[in-house]
C-alpha positions in Angstrom: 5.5 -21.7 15.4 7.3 -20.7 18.1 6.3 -16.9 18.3 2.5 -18.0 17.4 2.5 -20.3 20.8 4.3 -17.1 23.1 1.9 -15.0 21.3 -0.9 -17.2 22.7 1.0 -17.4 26.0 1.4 -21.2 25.5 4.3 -23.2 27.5 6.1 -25.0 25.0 9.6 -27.0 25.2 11.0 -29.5 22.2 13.7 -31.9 22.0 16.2 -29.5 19.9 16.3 -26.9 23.2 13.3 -24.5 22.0 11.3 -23.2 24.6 8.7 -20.5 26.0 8.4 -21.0 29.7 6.5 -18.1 31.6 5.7 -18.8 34.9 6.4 -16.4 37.4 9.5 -15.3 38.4 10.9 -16.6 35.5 10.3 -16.1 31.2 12.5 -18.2 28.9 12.0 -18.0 25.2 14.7 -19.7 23.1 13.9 -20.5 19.5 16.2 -21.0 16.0 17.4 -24.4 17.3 17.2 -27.3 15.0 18.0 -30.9 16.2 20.4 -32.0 13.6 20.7 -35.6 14.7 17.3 -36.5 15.1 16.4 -34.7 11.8 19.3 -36.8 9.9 18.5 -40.4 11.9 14.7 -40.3 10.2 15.5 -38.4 6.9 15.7 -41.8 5.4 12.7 -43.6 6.1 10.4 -40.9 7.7 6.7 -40.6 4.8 6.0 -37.6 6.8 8.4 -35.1 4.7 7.3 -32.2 2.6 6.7 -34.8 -0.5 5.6 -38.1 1.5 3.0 -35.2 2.5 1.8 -34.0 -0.2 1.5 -38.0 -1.8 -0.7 -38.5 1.7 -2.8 -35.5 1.4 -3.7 -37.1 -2.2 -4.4 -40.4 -0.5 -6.8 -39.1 2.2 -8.8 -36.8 -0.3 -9.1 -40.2 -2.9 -8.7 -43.4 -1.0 -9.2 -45.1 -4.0 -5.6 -43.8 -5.3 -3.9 -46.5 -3.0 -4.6 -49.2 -5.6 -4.0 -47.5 -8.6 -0.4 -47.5 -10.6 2.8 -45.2 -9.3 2.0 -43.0 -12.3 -1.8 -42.0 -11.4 -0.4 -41.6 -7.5 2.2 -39.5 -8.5 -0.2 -37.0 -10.9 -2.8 -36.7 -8.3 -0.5 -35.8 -5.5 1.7 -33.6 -7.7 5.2 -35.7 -7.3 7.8 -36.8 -8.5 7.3 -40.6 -10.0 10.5 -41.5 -8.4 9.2 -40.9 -4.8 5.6 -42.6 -4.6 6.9 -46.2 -4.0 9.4 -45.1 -1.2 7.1 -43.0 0.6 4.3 -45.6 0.4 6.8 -48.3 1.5 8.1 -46.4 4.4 3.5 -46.1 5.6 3.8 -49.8 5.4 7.3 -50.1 7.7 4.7 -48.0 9.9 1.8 -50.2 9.4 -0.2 -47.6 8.1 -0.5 -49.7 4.8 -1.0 -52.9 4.5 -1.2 -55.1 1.3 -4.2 -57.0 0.6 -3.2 -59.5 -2.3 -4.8 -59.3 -5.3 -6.8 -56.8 -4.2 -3.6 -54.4 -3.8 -2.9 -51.9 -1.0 -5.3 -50.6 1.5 -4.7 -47.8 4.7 -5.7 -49.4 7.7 -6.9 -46.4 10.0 -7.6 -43.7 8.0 -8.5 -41.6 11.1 -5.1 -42.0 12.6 -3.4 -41.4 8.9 -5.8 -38.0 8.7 -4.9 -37.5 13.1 -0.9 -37.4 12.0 -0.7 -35.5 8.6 -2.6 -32.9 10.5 0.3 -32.7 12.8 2.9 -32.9 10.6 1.3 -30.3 7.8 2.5 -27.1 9.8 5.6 -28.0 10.6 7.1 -30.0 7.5 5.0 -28.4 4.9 2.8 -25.5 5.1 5.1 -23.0 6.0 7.6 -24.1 3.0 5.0 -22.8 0.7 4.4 -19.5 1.9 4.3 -16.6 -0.6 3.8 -13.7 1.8 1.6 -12.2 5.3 -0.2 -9.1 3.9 -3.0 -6.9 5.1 -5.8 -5.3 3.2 -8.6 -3.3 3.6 -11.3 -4.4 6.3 -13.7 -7.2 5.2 -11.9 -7.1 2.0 -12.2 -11.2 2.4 -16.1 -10.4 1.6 -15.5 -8.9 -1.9 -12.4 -10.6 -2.9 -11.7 -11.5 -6.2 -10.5 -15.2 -6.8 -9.9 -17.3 -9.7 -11.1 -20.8 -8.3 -8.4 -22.1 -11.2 -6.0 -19.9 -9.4 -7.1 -19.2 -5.7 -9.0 -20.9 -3.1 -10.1 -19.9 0.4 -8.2 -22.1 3.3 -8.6 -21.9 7.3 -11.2 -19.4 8.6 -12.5 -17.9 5.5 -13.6 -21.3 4.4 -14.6 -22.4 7.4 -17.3 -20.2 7.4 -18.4 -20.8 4.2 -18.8 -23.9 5.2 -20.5 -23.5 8.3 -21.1 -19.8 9.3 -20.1 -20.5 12.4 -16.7 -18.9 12.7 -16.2 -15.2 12.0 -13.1 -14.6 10.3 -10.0 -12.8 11.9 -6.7 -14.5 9.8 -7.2 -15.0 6.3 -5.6 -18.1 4.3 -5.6 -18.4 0.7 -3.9 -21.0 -1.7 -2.6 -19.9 -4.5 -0.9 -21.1 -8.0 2.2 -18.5 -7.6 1.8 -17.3 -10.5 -1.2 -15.3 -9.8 -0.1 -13.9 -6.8 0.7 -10.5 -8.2 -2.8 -10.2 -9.4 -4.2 -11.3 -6.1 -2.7 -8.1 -4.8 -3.1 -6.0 -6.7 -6.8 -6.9 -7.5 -7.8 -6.8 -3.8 -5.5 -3.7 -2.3 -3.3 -5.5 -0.7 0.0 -4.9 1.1 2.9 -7.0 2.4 3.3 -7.1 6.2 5.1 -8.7 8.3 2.6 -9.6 11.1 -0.4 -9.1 8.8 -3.7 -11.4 8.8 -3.1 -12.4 5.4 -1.3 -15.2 4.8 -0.8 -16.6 0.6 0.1 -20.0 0.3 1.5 -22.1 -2.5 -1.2 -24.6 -3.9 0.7 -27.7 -3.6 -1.7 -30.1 -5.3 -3.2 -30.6 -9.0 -6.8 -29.6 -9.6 -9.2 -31.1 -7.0 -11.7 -33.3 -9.2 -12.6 -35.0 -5.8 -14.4 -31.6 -3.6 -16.3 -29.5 -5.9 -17.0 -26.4 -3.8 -14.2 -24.7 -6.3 -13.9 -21.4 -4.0 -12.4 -23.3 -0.9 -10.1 -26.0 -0.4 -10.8 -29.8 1.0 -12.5 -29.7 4.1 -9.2 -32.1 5.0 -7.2 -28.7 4.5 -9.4 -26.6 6.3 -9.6 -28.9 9.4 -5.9 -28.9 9.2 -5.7 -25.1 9.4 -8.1 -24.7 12.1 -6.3 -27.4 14.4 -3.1 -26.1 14.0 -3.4 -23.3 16.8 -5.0 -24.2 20.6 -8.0 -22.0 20.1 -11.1 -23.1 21.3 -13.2 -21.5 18.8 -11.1 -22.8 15.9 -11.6 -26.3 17.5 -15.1 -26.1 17.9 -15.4 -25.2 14.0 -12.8 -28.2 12.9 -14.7 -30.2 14.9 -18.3 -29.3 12.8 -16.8 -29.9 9.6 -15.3 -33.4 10.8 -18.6 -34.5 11.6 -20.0 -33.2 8.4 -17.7 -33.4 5.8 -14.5 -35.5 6.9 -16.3 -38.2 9.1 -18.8 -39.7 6.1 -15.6 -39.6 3.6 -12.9 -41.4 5.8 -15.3 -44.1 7.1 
């Protein structure tokens, strides 16, 4: 994250000491430093970790999960049983959840649930699941060969499917890990370390609930477009909010 915002000439400072500051006289870019009390004090009761993440991606693409059993929760989000009742217990120490009596659990603002996964994704999650950067010939995104059981288009790739309103320049695909050697070998590609490509783990079950089976939910896309300041990017995530994510979260 850090060399993606210098990259991008963005002014950036956190609470563990990282920070790009260039602004004549002066440059200071410091990164590598972790905050090792603040990461222990909300270890405990923090939803937003890589699981509790995964568990509320399942929640935002089915809101009807919230009232099922553990068990379903746990299948559809591709966790562990053990960890469904603590992450959904630590939402409702957030008031995120609320109960509803015998009508079960219900999110409250869905908006503001979808508003902070979104900033928590790249930073807790997305990155722990990357296979590899590659490159590969030009356009190759046009003629690539995906298994939709195996591979689906994320970030700018399926954003213009989607709309045709973004021209591709990085490449995102979601992958089961498994077919990754056949993904690059079937499609020319090579590893690199500052190449466009970048192969993801799928971290989620089959999607039952978004049937365009050659990207993923328009949740993940708007996700990947918001992650970097670009105006372009932000003028695409915002489309497919209004078309896609606005009619399901309301």
């Amino acid at each position: 994250m850090a060399e993606e915002l210098k990259r991008n000439d963005i002014n950036f400072i956190d609470m563990a000491g990282n920070a790009y500051i260039n602004y004549f006289p002066a440059i200071f870019f410091i990164k590598g430093e972790k905050n090792k009390e603040r990461n222990h004090k909300i270890r405990g009761d923090n939803p937003y970790t890589k699981t509790g993440l995964k568990l509320i991606y399942a929640l935002l693409r089915n809101h009807n999960l919230i009232v099922k059993p553990q068990r379903v929760i746990a299948n559809n989000a591709g966790v562990a049983l053990g960890t469904v009742g603590n992450v959904i217990q630590n939402l409702e120490n957030l008031g995120q959840i609320i109960q509803m009596g015998k009508r079960g659990k219900k999110i409250v603002d869905k908006k503001e649930l979808l508003d902070r996964w979104c900033l928590e994704y790249p930073e807790r999650l997305k990155y722990k699941m990357l296979l590899g950067r590659f490159e590969g010939p030009e356009d190759f995104w046009r003629h690539a060969q995906l298994r939709a059981n195996n591979a689906q288009w994320g970030g700018e790739v399926a954003a213009y499917k989607l709309t045709k309103y973004l021209k591709p320049e990085e490449f995102i695909i979601y992958a089961d890990e498994e077919y990754l050697t056949n993904i690059i070998i079937q499609n020319r590609l090579r590893k690199a370390e500052d190449g466009n490509i970048f192969i993801f783990q799928q971290f989620w079950p089959e999607d039952t609930y978004f049937k365009k089976k050659d990207i993923v939910h328009p949740i993940l896309i708007y996700a990947d477009l918001l992650e970097f300041k670009n105006q372009r990017k932000i003028e695409t995530a915002r489309l497919i909010y209004d078309k896609h994510i606005l009619g399901h979260i309301t």
